[in-house]
Every structure is written in C-alpha cells, then in structure tokens.
N, C-alpha and C positions, 0 to 999 in steps of 0.2 A: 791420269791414265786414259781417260776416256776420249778419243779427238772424234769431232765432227767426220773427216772425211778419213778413213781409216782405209789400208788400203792392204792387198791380197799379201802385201812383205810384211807389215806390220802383225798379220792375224800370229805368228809363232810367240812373237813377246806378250802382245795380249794375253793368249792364251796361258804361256808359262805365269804372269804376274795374276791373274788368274786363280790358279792353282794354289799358288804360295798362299792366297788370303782366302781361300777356303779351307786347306791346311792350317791355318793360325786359326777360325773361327773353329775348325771338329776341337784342337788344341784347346780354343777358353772355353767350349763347349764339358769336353773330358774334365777338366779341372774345378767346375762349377758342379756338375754330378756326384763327382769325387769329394766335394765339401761339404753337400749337403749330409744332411743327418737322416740315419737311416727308421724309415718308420718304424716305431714300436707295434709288435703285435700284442692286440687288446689282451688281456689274462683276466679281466671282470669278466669272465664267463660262464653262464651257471652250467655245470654238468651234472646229467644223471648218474645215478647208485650205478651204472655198469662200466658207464666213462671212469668214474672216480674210480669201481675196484678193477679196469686195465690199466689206469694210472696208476696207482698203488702195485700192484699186481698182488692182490688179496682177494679173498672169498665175497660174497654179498656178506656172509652170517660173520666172519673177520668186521666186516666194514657195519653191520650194524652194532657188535659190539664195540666197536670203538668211538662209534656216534654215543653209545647210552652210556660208558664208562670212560674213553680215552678225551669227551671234549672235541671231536673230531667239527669244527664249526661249520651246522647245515641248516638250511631252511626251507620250513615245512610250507608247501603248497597244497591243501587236504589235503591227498592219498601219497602224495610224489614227494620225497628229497633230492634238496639240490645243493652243490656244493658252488662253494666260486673257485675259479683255477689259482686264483693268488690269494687266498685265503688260505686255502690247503698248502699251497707252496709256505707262506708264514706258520702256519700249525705245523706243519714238518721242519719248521728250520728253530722252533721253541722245544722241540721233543732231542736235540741235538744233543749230546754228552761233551762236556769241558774237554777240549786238546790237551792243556796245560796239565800235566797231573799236580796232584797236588802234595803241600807238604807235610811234613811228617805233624807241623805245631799244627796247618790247619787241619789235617786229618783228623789231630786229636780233640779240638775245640767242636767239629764236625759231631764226631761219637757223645763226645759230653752231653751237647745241645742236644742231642736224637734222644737221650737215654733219660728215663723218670725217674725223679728222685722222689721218695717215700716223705711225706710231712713227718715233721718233729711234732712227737707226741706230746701233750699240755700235760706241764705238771700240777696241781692245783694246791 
C-alpha cells in the first residue's frame, strides 16, 4: 500500500484504503471489549449498623434484635458492628421459605417429628 513516491492522484485511494483498516481495527477493537468479562464488584465489604439497616430497610433496635436472636452474622470491633455485604446477602438467602409446597405424606411426617411423645411408663 505504501509507494515511496506517492503522488497528489494517488492521495484519494490512500486515503479511502486508509479508512477501511482503521474501520476493521475500531471493529477487533469492539469485539475484544465485548468478550471481555465484566469486573465484579467487590461485596467483602464491611458495612455499618446504619448501611446494613438502609439495606435491610429495618430499625437499628429491628437490627440489633436480630444480631442477638436472628443470627444476623456481625463482627465486633470494641464499640462498632460490622456486617460483610455477602454475608448478609447469604444470611438472607438461608432465612428463604421452600417454593415447592409440600406434600400431604411429608406434611404429615413434618407434624409427627415436631410433636413429643410422652415415655412409656416402667411397669416393675
């Protein structure tokens, strides 16, 4: 493509053949972006009692009862709790209720297992 002595009638084809191979390079350019994999955004991130109850959308006094009875998994820095973002994301996805309902046999095996049976008394 390129001649040594190039001349003022040549400059249009130059130029057009030019164009075409900066068009193919934006073109592997596009399709190399396009494959790449998109960054994850980090979620190991510790947030404050005020972050976690706008994320929740719950009370502080909601969110510290659910630290001391729900299992809500936090970690103590002295005075401060801290939550991680995918920790809590996993804690709320184990708090989930069954889709599937269930069936009438496991229903009933469900109630049996819940319920105490009294010992048989010793006859001597």
């Amino acid at each position: 493509m390129l001649k040594e002595n190039l001349t003022f009638n040549d400059l249009p084809e130059v130029v057009g053949k030019l164009c075409e191979r900066i068009e193919s390079l934006e073109n592997t350019l596009k399709d190399n972006f396009a494959k790449q994999v998109p960054v994850k955004e980090n979620l190991h991130v510790p947030m404050t009692v005020e972050e976690v109850c706008s994320y929740l959308g719950i009370s502080k006094s909601s969110f510290y009862y659910k630290v001391k009875h729900g299992g809500i998994p936090v970690i103590k820095q002295g005075k401060h709790l801290f939550v991680y973002r995918d920790e809590l994301d996993k804690w709320l996805e184990t708090g989930r209720k069954k889709q599937v309902p269930l069936s009438f046999e496991e229903e009933h095996e469900q109630m049996l297992a819940a319920t105490r049976h009294k010992a048989k008394s010793r006859e001597l």
